[in-house]
Structure formats: C-alpha cells, structure tokens
N, C-alpha and C positions, 0 to 999 in steps of 0.2 A: 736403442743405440746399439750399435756394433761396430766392432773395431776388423780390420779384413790385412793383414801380416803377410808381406813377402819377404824369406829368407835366405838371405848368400849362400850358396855350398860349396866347399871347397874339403879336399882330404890330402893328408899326409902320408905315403906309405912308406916303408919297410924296405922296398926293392927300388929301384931304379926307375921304373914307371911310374907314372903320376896320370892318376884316372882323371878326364874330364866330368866337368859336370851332366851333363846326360849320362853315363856308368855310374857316377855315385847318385843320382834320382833313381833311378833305375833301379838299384842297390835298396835304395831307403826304402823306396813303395813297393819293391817285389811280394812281401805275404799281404799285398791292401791288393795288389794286383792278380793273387792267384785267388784269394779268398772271392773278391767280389769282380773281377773281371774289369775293373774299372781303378784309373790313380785320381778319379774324383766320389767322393763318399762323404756321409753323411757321419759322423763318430755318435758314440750313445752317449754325448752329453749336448748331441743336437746342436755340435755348428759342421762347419764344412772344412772337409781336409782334401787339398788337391795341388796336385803339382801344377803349374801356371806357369805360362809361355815362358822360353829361356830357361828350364829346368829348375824354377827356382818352387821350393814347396812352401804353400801358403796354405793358412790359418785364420780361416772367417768365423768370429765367434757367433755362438748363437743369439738369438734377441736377449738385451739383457734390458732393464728398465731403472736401474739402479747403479753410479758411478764407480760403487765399490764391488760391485757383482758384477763389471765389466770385466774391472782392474782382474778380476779372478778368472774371469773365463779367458783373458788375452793372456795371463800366467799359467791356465792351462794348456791354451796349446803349445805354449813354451816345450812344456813337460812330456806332453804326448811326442812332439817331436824331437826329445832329446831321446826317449825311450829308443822312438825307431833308429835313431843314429847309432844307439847302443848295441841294438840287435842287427841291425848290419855290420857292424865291424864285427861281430862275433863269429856273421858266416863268412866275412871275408878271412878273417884268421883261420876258420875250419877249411877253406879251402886253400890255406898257406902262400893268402896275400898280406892280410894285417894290414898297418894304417890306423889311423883316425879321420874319422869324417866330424867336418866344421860347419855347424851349422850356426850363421852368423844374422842377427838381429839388426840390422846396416839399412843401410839405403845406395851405396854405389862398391863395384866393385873396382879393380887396379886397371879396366880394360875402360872406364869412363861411362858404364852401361849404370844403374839407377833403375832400383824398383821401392816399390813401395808401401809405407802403411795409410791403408785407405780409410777414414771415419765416414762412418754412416748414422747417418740424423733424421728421425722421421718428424716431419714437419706438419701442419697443417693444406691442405689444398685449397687453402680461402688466404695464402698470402702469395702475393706475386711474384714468382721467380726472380724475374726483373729485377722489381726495386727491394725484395730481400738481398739481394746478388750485390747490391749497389751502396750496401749498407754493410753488408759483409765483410765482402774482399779486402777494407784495410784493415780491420781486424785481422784478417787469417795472411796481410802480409807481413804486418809488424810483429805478429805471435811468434816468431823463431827468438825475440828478445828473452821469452822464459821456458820456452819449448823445445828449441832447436836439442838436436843431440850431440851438433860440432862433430867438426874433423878439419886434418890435415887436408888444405888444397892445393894442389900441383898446376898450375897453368900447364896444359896442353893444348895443342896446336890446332886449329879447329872447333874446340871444344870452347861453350860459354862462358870459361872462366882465365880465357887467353890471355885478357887485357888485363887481369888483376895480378897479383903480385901472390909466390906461393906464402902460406902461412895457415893461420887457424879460423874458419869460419864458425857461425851458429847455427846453422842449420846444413844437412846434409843434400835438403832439397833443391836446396830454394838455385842453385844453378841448372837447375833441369825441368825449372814450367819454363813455358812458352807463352802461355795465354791466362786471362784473368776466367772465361768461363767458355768452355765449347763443350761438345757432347762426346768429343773423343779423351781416351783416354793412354794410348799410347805413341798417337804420331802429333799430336799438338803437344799434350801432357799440360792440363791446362790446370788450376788453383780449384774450381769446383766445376765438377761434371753435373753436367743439363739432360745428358741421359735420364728416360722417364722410364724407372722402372720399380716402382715404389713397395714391389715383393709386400703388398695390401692391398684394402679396399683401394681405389686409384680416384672415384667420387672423392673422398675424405681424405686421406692421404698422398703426401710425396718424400721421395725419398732424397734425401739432402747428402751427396758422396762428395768430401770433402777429400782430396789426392795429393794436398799439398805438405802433410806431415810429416815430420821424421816419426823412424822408429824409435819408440823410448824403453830404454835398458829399467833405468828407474820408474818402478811404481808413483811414486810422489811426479812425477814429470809428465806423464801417461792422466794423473789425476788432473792436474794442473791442465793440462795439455785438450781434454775433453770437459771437464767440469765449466774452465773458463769458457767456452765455444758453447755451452748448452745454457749458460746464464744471456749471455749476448742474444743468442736464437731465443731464446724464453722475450728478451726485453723489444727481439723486432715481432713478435709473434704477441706483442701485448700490445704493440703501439707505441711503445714508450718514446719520446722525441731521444734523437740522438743527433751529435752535429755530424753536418754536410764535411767527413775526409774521404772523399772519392778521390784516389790518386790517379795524377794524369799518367802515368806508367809506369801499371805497376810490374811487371816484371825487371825492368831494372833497376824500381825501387826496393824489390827484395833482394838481391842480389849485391847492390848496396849496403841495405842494411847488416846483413850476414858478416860483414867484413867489418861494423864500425860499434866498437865496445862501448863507447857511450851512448849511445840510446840518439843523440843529435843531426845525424847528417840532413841533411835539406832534402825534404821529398816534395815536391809540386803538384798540385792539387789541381783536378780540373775547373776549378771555382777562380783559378788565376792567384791564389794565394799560397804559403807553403805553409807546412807542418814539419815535427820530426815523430819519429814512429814512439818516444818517450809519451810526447805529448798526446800521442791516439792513443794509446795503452792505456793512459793517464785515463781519458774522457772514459774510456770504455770501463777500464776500472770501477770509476766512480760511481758510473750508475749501474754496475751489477751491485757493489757493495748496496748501494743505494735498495735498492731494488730486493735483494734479499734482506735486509734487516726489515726495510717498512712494506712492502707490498708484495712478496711469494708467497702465495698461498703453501701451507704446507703439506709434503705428504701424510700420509699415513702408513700405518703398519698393521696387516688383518691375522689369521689362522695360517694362512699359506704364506707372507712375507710381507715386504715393503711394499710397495704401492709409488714408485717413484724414486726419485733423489731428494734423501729428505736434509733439509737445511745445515745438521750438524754432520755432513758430509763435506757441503758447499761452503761452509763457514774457514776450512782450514784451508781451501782454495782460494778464496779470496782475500786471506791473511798471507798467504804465500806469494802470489802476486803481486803483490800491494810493495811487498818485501825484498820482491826481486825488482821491480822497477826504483825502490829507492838507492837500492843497489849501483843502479847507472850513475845517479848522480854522487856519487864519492866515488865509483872507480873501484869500491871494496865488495868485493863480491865475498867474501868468506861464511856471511850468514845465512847463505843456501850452499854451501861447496859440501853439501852432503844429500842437495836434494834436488837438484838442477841438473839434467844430463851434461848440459855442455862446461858446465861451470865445474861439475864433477870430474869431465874429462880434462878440461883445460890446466887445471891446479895441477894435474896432475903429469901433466906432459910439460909444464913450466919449470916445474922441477926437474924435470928427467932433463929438458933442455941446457937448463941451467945446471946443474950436476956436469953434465959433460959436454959444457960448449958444444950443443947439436946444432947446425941452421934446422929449418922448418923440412926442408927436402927427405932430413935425413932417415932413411932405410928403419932405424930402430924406435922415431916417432910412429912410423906408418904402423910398424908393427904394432904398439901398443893402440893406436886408434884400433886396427881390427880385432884385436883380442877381448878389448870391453866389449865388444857386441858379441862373443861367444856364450853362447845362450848352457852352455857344459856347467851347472852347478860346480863342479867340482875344479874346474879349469879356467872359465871366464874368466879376467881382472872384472868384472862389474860385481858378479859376487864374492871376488876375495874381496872387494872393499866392504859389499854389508857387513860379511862373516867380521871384517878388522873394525866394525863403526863407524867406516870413513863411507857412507850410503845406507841412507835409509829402506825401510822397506814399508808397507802399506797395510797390506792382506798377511793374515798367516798360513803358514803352510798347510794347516788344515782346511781353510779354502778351496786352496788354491787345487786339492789332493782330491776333494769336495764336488769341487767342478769339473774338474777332471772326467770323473765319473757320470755324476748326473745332471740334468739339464736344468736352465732356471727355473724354478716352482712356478715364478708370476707373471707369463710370457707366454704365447703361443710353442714357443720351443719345448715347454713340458711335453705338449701332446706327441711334437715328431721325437722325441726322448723316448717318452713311453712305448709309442709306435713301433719304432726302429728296434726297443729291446725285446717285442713280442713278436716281432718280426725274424729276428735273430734265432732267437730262443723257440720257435718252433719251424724255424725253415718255410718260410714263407717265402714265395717272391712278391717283391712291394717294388715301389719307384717313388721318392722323395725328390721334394724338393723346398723353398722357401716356404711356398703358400699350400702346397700340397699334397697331399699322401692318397695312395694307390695300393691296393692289392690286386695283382694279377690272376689272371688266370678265369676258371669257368666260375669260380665266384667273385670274378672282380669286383669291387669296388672301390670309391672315389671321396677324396673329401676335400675342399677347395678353402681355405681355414683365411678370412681375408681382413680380423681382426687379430691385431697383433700383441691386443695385454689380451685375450679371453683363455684362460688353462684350462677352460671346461668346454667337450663338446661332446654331444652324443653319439655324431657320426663316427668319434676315433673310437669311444669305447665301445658302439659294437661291431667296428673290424677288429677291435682286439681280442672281443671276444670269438669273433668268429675264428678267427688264426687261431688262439687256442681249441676249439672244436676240429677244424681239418685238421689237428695234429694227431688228437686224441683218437680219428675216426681212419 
C-alpha cells in the first residue's frame, strides 16, 4: 500500500508583495535543488519527494504493508515538509522578506483548481480489472459518507458545482471526477486509474491507483479511509459474492451524495432498480465485518515486523464504520465528531456559524475550512483540536519521528533506504527509482527489485558494499 499527497502552498509576508506559488516551491525545494540537481528525489526513508505539476509538493510514501505503518510514513511526510516550510521562511527572513509559508493538506484551492491524495493498492494479476472495477466503484462513490474531509462549497459559474446551492459538502473531491475509470489522470480525472504501471513483477502484479480520495487531516480517517477499501479488495480478491450496486451514473451520484447528511438520496442502479449509498455501505460493511471475524486469515509478526495488516488493526476499523453509518440514521453524529474529518470539521464550523449568524458564503467559514488543513503542528486548527481532545490521534510521535527517518523494515523500501543512505554517505552517484537502483559510473551496476515484500537481496548488499570500497580507495 501507499498513500501519494498533493499539498496547497500559499504564504503570507510582511511587505506588500505576495509571492506566487512557483517563488514559494522554488523557495521550499531550493537546498533539494542545489544538493541533488533535481525537485524530484528519493528521501532516506525511501518514498518520493517532488514538487508536481502546478507547483504543488507532493509526498509518495514508501511501500508500507501494514495500515498503521502507513498511517506513519503519510505522518511523515507531513513533518518532512513542514521542516522545509521552516527552513525557507528562515532564508526568506535572512534576506529581509519574512512571511510564512502554508502548507495546506486540502484538495481544492480559492481558484476552483483540485489536486490530490492518490491511494495505491497492489492487487493480484489473476483478477480482472473489468469486473474488479465494476464491484468497486460504489464502494469508492458512497465512501465520502465516513471518509470525505468536507468543505465549504461556493457555486461558481462554470464549475461542476453551479447547479447546487452553496453550503457544506462531504467530500472535497467528489466535484472534480469526471469519469468512473480511464487511464488518465488529470484531463478526465476519473474515480480509479487503469494506467498499468504496477512499479513490480507485472506477470503477478497490478497496481490499483485509487484518485478519488480526500486528503485526511485525521489519522483515525486516513485509517478508516484505507483499512475500509483493503478489506473490500481483500473480499473481491477472495471471491466472496457481493450484491450487484453498479450505479447507472456514477459521477452525479457522488456529487449527490456529498450534499445529503442522511446517507438516503435515491441513486439508480444499472440493474434498473435504486439503492441509497446508506444501504451500499451497509451490504459492504457486513461482509467485511463478516469476513474478518470468520474467514482472514491472519497476519503474522516475524524478527523484522508484521507481516501484513493484522486483524487488531482492522477490527477498530470496522467498529468505526459500522458507527459512523448508524450515525445517518438518527442525524446524530457526535459519536465520531472526534474522529471523522468531515464531522470534525462540520461541528465545528456549525458553531462558529451559529455563534455569529454566518450564511455558508461567508469569508470567516472559508477561513477556518483552510486553516484545518494547515499541516503547521503549532498553527493548524486540526492540531489545536488533538492538542484540546476535541481529535483523535492514531500513531505516536515516536512513529511518526521513526519514519521519518528510516524506511519500512518489511518492504522492498528497506533496501532503496539502505541504498540511498550508502549512497549519500559515501558520495556515490546512483539513479533510483520504484523497482530499481543503479550505481553509475565505470563500476556501474544495476538491480531491478520486482518483489515488493522481499527486504533481502544480494544485488543491493553488494553495491553497497562496493560504494563503501570506492570511497575508502
């Protein structure tokens, strides 16, 4: 599994000018740009750091195989790029501009533009894209009921969200797919990319790139959010029968549902019958619960780590779930408004509303929707509410501080970790990528790594050894 993070940038300065985003990208990745020549790089905890089209800098975590070793390494690159926001405004102050640079965890900016957090799921190559894809898609449209991360919507003119009335949606995305499945990924912007690039063996392997997600501020959400979609994959990947809710269209059924707090609006079914996205939720629910109490096999845990997402990971996932759809049917949502991004933010802007007769429009809602995505430990609203109790958290900071650093022990990512630190550390030139590592030069060598749990391979440790020899020699 892996989670792939695009991040708003906006800054505030001091003087009268106001940098656009290209100058403050520029700004953030400048020592990533003189060190390695490049704003795309590999970090030593082996995922990928690079600024992506529109200026915006994104955070691909490394292979993680474990839900709570995700949740860490997507909390890492949190942290690594709060770091670099830090040490930019530092030189912009020693050159007596000053400001703050906002690095915002969102999915749409004030200009209508949308980017996004991509999930990636390695699947078997012996189930058929097709009729996985056709078993899928209502799942991944009804999921903004415990997923979404909500915001203020503003009809504008033009834009897919004209017709509807301004006010609080559940999800940030779900006005900006177009299509239930294409190969493209920024001019259709479809719910799951069919691009085959399964970064593995390609015989065994494919790589399942889910686009339709929000970014989640909360841990418990992000859990929820991946855990739920890996139990589902696990039950079309086992065969498990599931009912026929292929919606006859689904993009206006997401968009829909985004706008309707009870879980009911009427969605049409290409079978000629309807459903409501409560009632998909429901079925899909059931047989994960199902499904993990009587028939997962479970992981294990060896010398090096887990082995998997093991059950008492997925058990509080499916308690949560379970909890937020009962939630629809009384309208009371309080016993997640600690753990739910959009329920977290909604409570909270219902107040601020109600405190000061706001409409939905108004200027100091917007504001607080873009402040919870402020990824700034010390600034966010997402984290003064952990810091006050009012939002859970998942991982500990030693994790999180943890991954940061090193790469996951039980992954193929060890080895480009290990790699890239002997690489570093004796000035080698090398060339990284997903599946592969390289050492340049008149003792080049190559290693093409196309199993993605294997942490042991001979090719990596003796270029590693070798790199230490030409340093020594």
């Amino acid at each position: 599994m892996g989670l792939e993070t695009e991040y708003g940038i906006t800054n505030v300065l001091n003087s009268a000018r106001r940098m656009g985003p290209d100058e403050i990208a520029r700004e953030l990745f400048e020592p990533i740009t003189r060190e390695y020549r490049s704003s795309n790089i590999y970090t030593s905890n082996a995922s990928r750091l690079y600024l992506d089209v529109g200026s915006h800098p994104e955070i691909a975590t490394a292979e993680c195989d474990s839900l709570h070793q995700l949740i860490a390494y997507d909390r890492a690159g949190e942290a690594t790029l709060h770091e670099m926001a830090v040490d930019a405004e530092s030189r912009l102050a020693e050159r007596g501009v000053g400001g703050q640079i906002y690095l915002l965890k969102n999915n749409t900016d004030s200009l209508g533009n949308s980017y996004g957090c991509h999930e990636n799921y390695l699947i078997s190559r012996k189930v058929p894209l097709k009729a996985l894809s056709k078993q899928l898609l209502p799942f991944l449209v009804t999921r903004q009921l415990m997923c979404g991360a909500g915001k203020i919507s503003i009809p504008t003119q033009g834009a897919p969200n004209e017709n509807f009335e301004a006010g609080f949606v559940m999800s940030q995305r779900a006005d900006h797919v177009w299509e239930g499945v294409s190969s493209a990924t920024t001019r259709s912007r479809p719910i799951i990319n069919t691009r085959d690039e399964p970064h593995a063996d390609s015989t065994k392997y494919r790589r399942l790139h889910v686009i339709v997600g929000d970014s989640n501020m909360s841990e418990v959400t992000t859990a929820l959010k991946v855990g739920s979609t890996l139990l589902v994959l696990e039950l079309i990947e086992a065969g498990v029968p599931l009912p026929d809710f292929e919606i006859a269209n689904e993009i206006r059924s997401i968009r829909d549902i985004a706008r309707d707090f009870t879980g009911t609006v009427p969605l049409r079914l290409r079978s000629g019958k309807e459903s409501t996205p409560l009632e998909i939720q429901r079925a899909f629910h059931a047989a994960a619960k199902k499904w993990l109490e009587e028939e997962r096999p479970d992981t294990h845990r060896d010398e090096v780590g887990l082995r998997g997402t093991p059950r008492e990971q997925l058990e509080p996932v499916v308690e949560l779930w379970g909890r937020v759809l009962d939630c629809f049917d009384t309208g009371d949502f309080s016993s997640v408004n600690t753990e739910v991004d959009w329920v977290i933010k909604k409570t909270l802007m219902d107040r601020m509303a109600a405190r000061g007769n706001l409409a939905p429009a108004d200027p100091r809602l917007s504001q607080i929707d873009l402040t919870y995505h402020d990824i700034n430990p010390n600034r966010g609203l997402f984290h003064v509410l952990v810091k006050r109790g009012m939002a859970q958290s998942l991982v500990s900071p030693e994790d999180i501080a943890r991954a940061q650093v090193h790469a996951p022990a039980t992954t193929r990512a060890s080895l480009r970790g290990r790699f890239l630190t002997a690489a570093r550390e004796h000035g080698a030139s090398v060339n990284v990528d997903w599946m592969r590592l390289k050492i340049n030069g008149e003792h080049s060598m190559e290693a093409v790594l196309g199993d993605p749990f294997s942490e042991v391979d001979e090719r990596v440790e003796s270029m590693i050894q070798m790199m230490s020899g030409l340093d020594q020699s």
